[in-house]
Each structure stands twice: as C-alpha cells, then as structure tokens.
N, C-alpha and C positions, 0 to 999 in steps of 0.2 A: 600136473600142470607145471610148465614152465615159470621162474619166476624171471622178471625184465631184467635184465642186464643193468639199462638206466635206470637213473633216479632223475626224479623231480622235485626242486625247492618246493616246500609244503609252502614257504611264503616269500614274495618274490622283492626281489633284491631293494627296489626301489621303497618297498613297504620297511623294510627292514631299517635303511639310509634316512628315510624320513622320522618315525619311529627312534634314531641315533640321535640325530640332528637335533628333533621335539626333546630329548631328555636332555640333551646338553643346553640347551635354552633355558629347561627348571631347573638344572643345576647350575647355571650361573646365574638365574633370579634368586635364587636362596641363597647362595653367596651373597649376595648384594646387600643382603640386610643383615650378614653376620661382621659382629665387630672384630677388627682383626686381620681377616680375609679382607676385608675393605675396612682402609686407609681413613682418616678422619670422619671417621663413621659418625662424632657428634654434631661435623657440619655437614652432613646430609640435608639439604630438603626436597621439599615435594616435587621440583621442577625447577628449570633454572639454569643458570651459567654459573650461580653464585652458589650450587653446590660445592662443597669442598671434599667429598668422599669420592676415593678412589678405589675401584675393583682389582684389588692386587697392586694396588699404590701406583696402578698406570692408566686405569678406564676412567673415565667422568663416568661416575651413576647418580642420581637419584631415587626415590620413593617412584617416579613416573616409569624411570627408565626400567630398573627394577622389576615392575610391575607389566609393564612392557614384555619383557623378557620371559617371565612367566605364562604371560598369555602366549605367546609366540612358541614357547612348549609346548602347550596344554593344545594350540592350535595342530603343532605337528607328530602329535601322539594321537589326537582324534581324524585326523585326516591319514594315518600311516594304513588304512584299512582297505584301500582299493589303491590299484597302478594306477589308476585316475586321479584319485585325489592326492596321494601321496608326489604324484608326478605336478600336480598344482601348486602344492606348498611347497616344495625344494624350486619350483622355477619361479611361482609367484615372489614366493618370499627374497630369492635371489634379486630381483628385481628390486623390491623394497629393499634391500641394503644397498643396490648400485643407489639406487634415488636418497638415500640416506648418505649414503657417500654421497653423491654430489651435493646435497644441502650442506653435510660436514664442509665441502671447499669454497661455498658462497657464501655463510653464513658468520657474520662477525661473531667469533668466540666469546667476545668479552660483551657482547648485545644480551638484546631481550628478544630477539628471535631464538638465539640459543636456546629451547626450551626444553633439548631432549636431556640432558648434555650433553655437546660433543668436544672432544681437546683430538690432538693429532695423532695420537695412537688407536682413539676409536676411528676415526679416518678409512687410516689402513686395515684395521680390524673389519670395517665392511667391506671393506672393495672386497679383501679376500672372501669375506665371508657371502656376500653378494657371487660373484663369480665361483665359488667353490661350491655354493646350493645349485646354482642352472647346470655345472659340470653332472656333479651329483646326479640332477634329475632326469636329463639326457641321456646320461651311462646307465640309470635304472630303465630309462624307457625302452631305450633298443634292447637291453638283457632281456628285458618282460617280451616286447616284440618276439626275440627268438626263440620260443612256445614255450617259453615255462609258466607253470601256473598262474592264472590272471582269476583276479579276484576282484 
C-alpha cells in the first residue's frame, strides 16, 4: 500500500483560532483579579466607572468586566469543537466588541451607564479586537471550506 503524499489537519484551523482566542480571554480574566498585574487592584469594584483597577495600569476592569472575560473564554474553548461553532464565536463575538466599541465612543465615561468599564484604550482594544475575531473567523472558514477536515 501506497501511503498519501498529503496530509490533512486532524483539527481545522478555525477550531484551533477559536480555541487561541477562548484561552487568551481566561488569561486575561485571571489577570484581572491578580494584584500587581492590575493597577489599584484595592479600588476594584463590582461594576462601574468608579473602578479604579487597571489591566496592566492601562484597561479599566472590574469584578463584572473580569468575569466577563472569563466567560467569553470558557464560551470560546467550548464552542472551538466544530467549524460551525468555532466560526460563530470568532464572528459573533467580533461583533460584540465592534457594539462594545461603539457603546465605548457614546457612552459618557465618567456616567453610570459606564457599567462595563470602559476608558480609551479599552476603545481601541475592541475595535481591534472586534475586527480581528470576524478576520479570524472568515480566514478559518474558507481554509475549512478548501476540504480539510470538518468537524
């Protein structure tokens, strides 16, 4: 017997991307409640503008955002298990951060709608992040599309 020349990814790109994504989300939720790593970590609260803890002395976080974050992992680590679903969280989620960006540029900072936190650097941390998840899941989908393994 002949053995194939090709090879096939045992698991397809977009699973993989999504799966990155979901771990980098619970590692910066657990950043978020280490002192240190995050900036006035004793003016943390639960929600708020009036947070005063910053993610690397530059993200507004709280206890919400934080927690936030962690789910948003935990969401694209169990979704990284099909091109489908994996292709739903990198586009969905991209979305959620363009809408999160846009709340960031209408949202009076120093208010009480503020309730994620957001300051100007979380801003452009979603645009990019917003846009870089739909890139993502796009580029997973047409790889997956050109017959590699689909799960």
């Amino acid at each position: 017997m002949a053995q194939s020349t090709t090879t096939r990814r045992s698991t397809p790109l977009i699973c993989t991307l999504a799966r990155v994504v979901g771990a980098v989300f619970l590692l910066v939720g657990v950043l978020g409640f280490i002192p240190g790593i995050t900036t006035n970590y004793d003016q943390m609260e639960f929600a708020g503008h009036m947070s005063g803890a910053k993610l690397l002395g530059v993200f507004e976080v709280s206890v919400l955002h934080n927690i936030v974050h962690l789910l948003f992992g935990v969401a694209g680590l169990a979704l990284s298990r099909t091109v489908s679903q994996a292709f739903a969280y990198l586009v969905g989620g991209g979305v959620v951060y363009l809408v999160l960006w846009l709340y960031g540029l209408v949202v009076d900072q120093g208010g009480d709608a503020n309730f994620v936190p957001v300051n100007d650097a979380d801003n452009w941390l979603h645009l990019l992040l917003g846009l870089g998840m739909i890139a993502l899941g796009l580029l997973g989908r047409r790889e997956a599309g050109r017959g590699t393994t689909h799960r």
